[in-house]
N, C-alpha and C positions, 0 to 999 in steps of 0.2 A: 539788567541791561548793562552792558559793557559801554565806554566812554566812544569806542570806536563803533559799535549800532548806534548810539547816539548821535554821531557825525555823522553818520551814512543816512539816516533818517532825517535830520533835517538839513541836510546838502541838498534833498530835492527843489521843485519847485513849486511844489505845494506851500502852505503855508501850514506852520508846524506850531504848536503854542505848550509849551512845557510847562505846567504848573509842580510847582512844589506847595509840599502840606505837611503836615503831622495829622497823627489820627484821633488826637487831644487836644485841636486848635477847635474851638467854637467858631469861627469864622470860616474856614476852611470847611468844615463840615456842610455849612449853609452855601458857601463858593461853588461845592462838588452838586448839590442842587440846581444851580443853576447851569453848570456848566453839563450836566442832564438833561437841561431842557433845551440848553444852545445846541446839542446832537439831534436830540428830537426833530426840534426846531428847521434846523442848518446840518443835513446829516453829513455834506460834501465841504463845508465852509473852511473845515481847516483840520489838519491831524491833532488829535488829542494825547498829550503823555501826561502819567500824573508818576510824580515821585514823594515818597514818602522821606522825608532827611532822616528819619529816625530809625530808617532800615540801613544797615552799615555797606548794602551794593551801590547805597546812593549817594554815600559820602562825598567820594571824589566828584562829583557831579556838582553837588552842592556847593563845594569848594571851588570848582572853578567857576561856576556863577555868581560869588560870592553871597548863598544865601544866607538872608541873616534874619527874616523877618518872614512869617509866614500868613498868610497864603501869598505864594512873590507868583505870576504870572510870563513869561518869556513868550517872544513871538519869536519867528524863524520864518524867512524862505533862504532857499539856497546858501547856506549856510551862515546866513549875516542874522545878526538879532536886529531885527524892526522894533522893538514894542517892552516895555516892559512893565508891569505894574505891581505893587503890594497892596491888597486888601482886598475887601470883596465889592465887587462891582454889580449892576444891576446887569440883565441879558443884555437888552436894552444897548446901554454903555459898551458892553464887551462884545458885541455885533458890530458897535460906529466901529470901534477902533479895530476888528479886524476885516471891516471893511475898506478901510484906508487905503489899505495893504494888496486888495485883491488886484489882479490885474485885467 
């Protein structure tokens, strides 16, 4: 995904949550589980991206979000970040907080 599909996707007015991961993070791995069952769950609750930093299209992505710690979490509406978190969170928790947001 190019930096500018990224703008364009979360320029809407959905709510947009970017997770970044590695596919070697033990945390991440459990993170992608839940956030499995927050789709299941909440199919319409908010657009889902996941980017891997360890794949080299994600770089500059990475880089402008300053990732530096993974599983890092990003919320989006209309192109402002709302939300951000590192680590893994329960549904639970990661349902309040993109509830906050909903309008």
């Amino acid at each position: 995904m190019t930096i500018e599909d990224f703008n364009t996707i979360i320029s809407h007015d959905r709510l947009t949550l970017a997770v970044f991961y590695t596919q070697w993070c033990g945390p991440c791995k459990a993170l992608h589980l839940i956030l499995d069952r927050l789709e299941e769950m909440r199919p319409s609750a908010v657009v889902l991206m996941r980017f891997d930093v360890d794949n080299d299209e994600n770089f500059a992505l990475s880089q402008r979000y300053n990732i530096v710690s993974v599983p890092t979490m990003i919320l989006f509406r209309a192109g402002k970040k709302l939300w951000r978190e590192t680590g893994v969170l329960t549904v639970e928790t990661l349902e309040q907080n993109i509830a906050r947001f909903r309008k």
